[in-house]
C-alpha positions as CSV (number, residue, x, y, z in Angstrom):
1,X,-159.7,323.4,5.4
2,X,-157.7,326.9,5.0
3,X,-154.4,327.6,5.2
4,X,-154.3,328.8,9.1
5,X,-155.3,325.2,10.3
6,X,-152.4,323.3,8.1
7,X,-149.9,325.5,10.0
8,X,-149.9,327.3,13.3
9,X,-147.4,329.8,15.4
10,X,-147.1,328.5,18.7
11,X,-146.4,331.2,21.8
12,X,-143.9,330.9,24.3
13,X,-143.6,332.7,27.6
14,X,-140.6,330.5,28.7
15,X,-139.1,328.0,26.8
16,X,-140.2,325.3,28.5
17,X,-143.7,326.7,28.5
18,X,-143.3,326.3,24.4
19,X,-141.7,323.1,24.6
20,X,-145.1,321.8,26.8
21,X,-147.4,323.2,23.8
22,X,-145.0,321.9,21.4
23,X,-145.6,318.4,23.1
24,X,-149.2,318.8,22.7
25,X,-149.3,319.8,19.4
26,X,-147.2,316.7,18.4
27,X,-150.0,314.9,20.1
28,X,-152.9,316.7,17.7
29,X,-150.8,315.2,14.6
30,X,-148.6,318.5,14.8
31,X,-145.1,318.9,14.1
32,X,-142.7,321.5,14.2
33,X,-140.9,322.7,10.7
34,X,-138.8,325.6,12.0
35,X,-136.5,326.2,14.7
36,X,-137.3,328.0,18.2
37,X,-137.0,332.0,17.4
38,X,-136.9,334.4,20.3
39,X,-138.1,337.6,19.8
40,X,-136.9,340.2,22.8
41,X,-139.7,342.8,23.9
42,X,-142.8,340.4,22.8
43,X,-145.2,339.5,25.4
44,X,-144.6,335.9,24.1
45,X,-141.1,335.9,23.5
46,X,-140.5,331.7,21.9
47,X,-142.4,331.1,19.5
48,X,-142.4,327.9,16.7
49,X,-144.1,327.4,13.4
50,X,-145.6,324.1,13.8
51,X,-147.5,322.0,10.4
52,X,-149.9,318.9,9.8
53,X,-148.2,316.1,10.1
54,X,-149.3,314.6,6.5
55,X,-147.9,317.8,5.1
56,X,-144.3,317.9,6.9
57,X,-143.7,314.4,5.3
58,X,-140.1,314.1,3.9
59,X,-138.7,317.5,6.4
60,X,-136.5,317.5,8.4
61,X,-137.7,318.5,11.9
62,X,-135.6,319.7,15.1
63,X,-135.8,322.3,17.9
64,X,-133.2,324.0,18.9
């Protein structure tokens, strides 16, 4: 398994559009280890860096 599939950016048009992915995700044994950055003049705007769950052991998680 490489590197890309242990951790993933997910995209965001709206927040709530990234909190629905984020939702998935969590669903596919995904969880989120950083917080919701917003990044002005991107086509996706929210975006989240999301990890296996079996890695993010011991983290602390949250979304702002």
């Amino acid at each position: 398994m490489s590197n890309t599939q242990k951790r993933k950016i997910l995209y965001g048009r709206t927040l709530r559009e990234l909190q629905k992915q984020i939702k998935f995700q969590e669903q596919a044994a995904y969880v989120p280890i950083s917080a919701v950055k917003f990044y002005e003049n991107e086509k996706y705007p929210y975006q989240i860096l999301v990890e296996e769950k079996w890695l993010a052991k011991g983290r602390n998680h949250g979304i702002k």
